[in-house]
C-alpha positions in Angstrom: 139.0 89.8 89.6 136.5 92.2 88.1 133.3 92.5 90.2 130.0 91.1 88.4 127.4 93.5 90.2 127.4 96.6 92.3 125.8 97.3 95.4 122.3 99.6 94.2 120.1 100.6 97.6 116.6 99.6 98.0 113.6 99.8 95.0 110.2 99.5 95.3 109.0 96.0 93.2 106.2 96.0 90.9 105.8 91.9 90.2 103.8 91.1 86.6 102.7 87.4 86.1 103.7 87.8 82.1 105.8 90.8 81.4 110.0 90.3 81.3 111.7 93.5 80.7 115.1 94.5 79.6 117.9 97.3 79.7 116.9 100.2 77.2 113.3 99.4 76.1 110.3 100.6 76.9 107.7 99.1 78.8 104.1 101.0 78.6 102.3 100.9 82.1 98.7 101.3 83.3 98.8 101.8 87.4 95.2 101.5 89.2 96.0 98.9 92.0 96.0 101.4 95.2 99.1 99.8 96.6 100.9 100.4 93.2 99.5 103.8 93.2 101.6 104.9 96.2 104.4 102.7 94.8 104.4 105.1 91.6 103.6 108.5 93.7 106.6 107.4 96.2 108.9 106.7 93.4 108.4 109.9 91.6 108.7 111.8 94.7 112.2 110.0 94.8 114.1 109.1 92.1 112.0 107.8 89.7 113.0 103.9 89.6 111.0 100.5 89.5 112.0 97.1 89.4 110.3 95.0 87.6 110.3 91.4 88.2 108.6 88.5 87.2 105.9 86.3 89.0 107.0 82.6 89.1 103.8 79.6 88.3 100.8 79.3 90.7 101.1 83.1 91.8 97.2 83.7 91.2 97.4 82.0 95.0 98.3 84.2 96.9 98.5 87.7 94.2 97.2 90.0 96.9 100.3 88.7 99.4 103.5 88.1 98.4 103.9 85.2 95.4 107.3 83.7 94.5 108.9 86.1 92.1 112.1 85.2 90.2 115.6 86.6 92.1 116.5 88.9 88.9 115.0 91.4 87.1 115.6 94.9 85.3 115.3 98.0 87.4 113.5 101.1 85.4 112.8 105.3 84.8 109.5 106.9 85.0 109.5 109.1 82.0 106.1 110.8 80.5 103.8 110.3 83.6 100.2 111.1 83.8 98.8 110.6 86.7 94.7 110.6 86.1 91.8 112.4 88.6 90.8 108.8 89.7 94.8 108.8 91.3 95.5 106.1 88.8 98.5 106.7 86.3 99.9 105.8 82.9 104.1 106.0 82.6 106.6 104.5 80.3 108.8 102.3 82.4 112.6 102.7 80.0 115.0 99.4 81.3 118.2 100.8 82.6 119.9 97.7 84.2 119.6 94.4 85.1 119.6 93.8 89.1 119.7 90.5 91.8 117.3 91.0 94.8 119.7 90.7 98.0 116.6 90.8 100.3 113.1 92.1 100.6 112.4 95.1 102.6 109.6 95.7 105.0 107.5 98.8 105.6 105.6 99.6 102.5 102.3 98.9 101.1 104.1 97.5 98.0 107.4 95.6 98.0 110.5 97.0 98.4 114.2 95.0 97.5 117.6 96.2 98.4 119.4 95.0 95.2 122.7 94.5 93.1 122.9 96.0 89.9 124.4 93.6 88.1 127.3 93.9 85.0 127.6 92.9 81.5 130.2 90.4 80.5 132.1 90.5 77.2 130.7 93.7 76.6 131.5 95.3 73.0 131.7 98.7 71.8 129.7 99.1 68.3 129.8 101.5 65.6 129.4 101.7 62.4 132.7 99.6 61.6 131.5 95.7 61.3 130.9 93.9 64.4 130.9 90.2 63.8 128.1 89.1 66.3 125.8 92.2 65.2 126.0 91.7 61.7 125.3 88.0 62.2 122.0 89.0 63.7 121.2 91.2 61.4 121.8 88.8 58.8 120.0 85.9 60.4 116.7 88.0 60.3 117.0 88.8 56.9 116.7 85.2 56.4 113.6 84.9 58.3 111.8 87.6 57.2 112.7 86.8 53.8 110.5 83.6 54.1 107.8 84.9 55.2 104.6 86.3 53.0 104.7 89.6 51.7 101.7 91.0 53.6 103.9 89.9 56.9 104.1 93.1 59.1 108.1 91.9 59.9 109.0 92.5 56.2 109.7 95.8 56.8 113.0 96.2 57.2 113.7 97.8 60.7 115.8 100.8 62.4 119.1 98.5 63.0 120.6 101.7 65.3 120.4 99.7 68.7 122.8 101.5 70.5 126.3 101.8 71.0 127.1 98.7 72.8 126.4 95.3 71.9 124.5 94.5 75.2 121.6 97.5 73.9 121.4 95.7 70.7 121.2 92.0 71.9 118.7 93.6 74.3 116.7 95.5 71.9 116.4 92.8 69.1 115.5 90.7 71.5 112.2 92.8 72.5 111.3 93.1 68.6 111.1 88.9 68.9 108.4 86.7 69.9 110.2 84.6 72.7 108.2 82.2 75.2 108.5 83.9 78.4 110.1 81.6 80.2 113.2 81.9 77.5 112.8 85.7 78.0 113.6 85.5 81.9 116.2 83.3 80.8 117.8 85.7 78.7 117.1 88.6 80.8 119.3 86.4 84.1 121.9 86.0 81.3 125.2 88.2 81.8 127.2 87.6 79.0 126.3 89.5 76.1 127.8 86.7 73.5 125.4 84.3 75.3 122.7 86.2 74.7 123.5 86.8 71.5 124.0 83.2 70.7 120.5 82.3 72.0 118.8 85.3 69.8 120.9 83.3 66.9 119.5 80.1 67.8 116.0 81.6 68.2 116.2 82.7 65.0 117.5 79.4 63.3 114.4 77.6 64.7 112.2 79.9 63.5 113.7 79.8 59.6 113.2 76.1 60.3 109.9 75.8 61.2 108.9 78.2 57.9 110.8 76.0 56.0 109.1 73.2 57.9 105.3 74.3 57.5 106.0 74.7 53.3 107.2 71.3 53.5 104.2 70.2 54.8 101.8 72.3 52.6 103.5 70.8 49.6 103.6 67.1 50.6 100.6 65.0 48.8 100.2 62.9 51.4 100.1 65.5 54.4 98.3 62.8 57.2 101.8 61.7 57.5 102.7 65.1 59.4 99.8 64.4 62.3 
């Protein structure tokens, strides 16, 4: 039976009450919290890793403690640091995998998580030969974009080189999207890559129904019969 997560050693946590992340994007940072200060100059004295994870409802109660955060999250690289003379720092966190937090870890200002990395299922190698699921993706945003106005900044038509496995292309067209974030954690706890790209499909759909919904509206005479 292949194994569905690996066993990944302890990462320092840096909990955001509106920011999901995923494998192979990036994710722009501003540090200036003095616990999250250490967190970063620890972590770049080490190896250079964060996990991000997010903050489940009601957190503002207890922020400066330890709020319920959600079990899964994507573990990241520091790349093009600066750290500023008021010891704050900007980075670009890049998504490198998915994880599970096994336990939390004591003994730091911040908090720490000894973690599984976990493994995509029905993973696909892609190319440049057709790929069924990628091309109907591709395809599906065509539509939508096609509908909207011309002045839309998602008419332009986009870089579809999103890696060579389907995972980094679900993954990345999913972080060009405009997803409620509780559907992003969603998709981010979601292992199989053909789920995933199933719900971006779906996503999609609703959106070229909506569009097609609002014109509708604007062209029906007797539009108090929409409120």
């Amino acid at each position: 039976m292949e194994k569905d997560s690996q066993q990944a050693g302890i990462i320092p946590l840096f909990p955001l009450p509106s920011t999901v992340f995923y494998p192979g994007t990036p994710l722009p940072l501003h540090i200036f919290e003095p616990r999250y200060r250490q967190m970063t100059a620890d972590a770049l004295e080490g190896e250079r890793k964060i996990g991000m994870v997010l903050l489940k409802p009601d957190w503002e109660e207890n922020y400066f403690d330890k709020p319920t955060i959600y079990p899964i999250g994507c573990v990241g690289s520091i790349e093009k640091e600066i750290r500023h003379p008021d010891g704050k720092y900007n980075f670009t966190l890049v998504g490198l995998r998915r994880f599970r937090i096994v336990k939390e870890v004591e003994g730091k200002l911040y908090r720490c998580a000894e973690i599984d990395l976990l493994e995509e299922q029905n993973e696909q190698a892609i190319g440049e030969e057709p790929n069924t699921t990628r091309d109907g993706l591709v395809d599906r945003y065509k539509e939508f974009t096609s509908l909207l106005p011309e002045d839309s900044a998602l008419k332009e038509e986009p870089d579809w080189n999103l890696g060579e496995k389907l995972s980094q292309f679900v993954d990345r067209f999913a972080y060009r999207l405009d997803i409620p974030l509780e559907q992003k954690q969603s998709f981010l706890e979601e292992q199989d890559v053909l789920s995933r790209a199933r719900f971006l499909h779906e996503f999609l759909k609703m959106k070229i129904d909506l569009v097609h919904l609002s014109k509708v509206r604007n062209v029906t005479p007797d539009s108090a019969r929409w409120n």
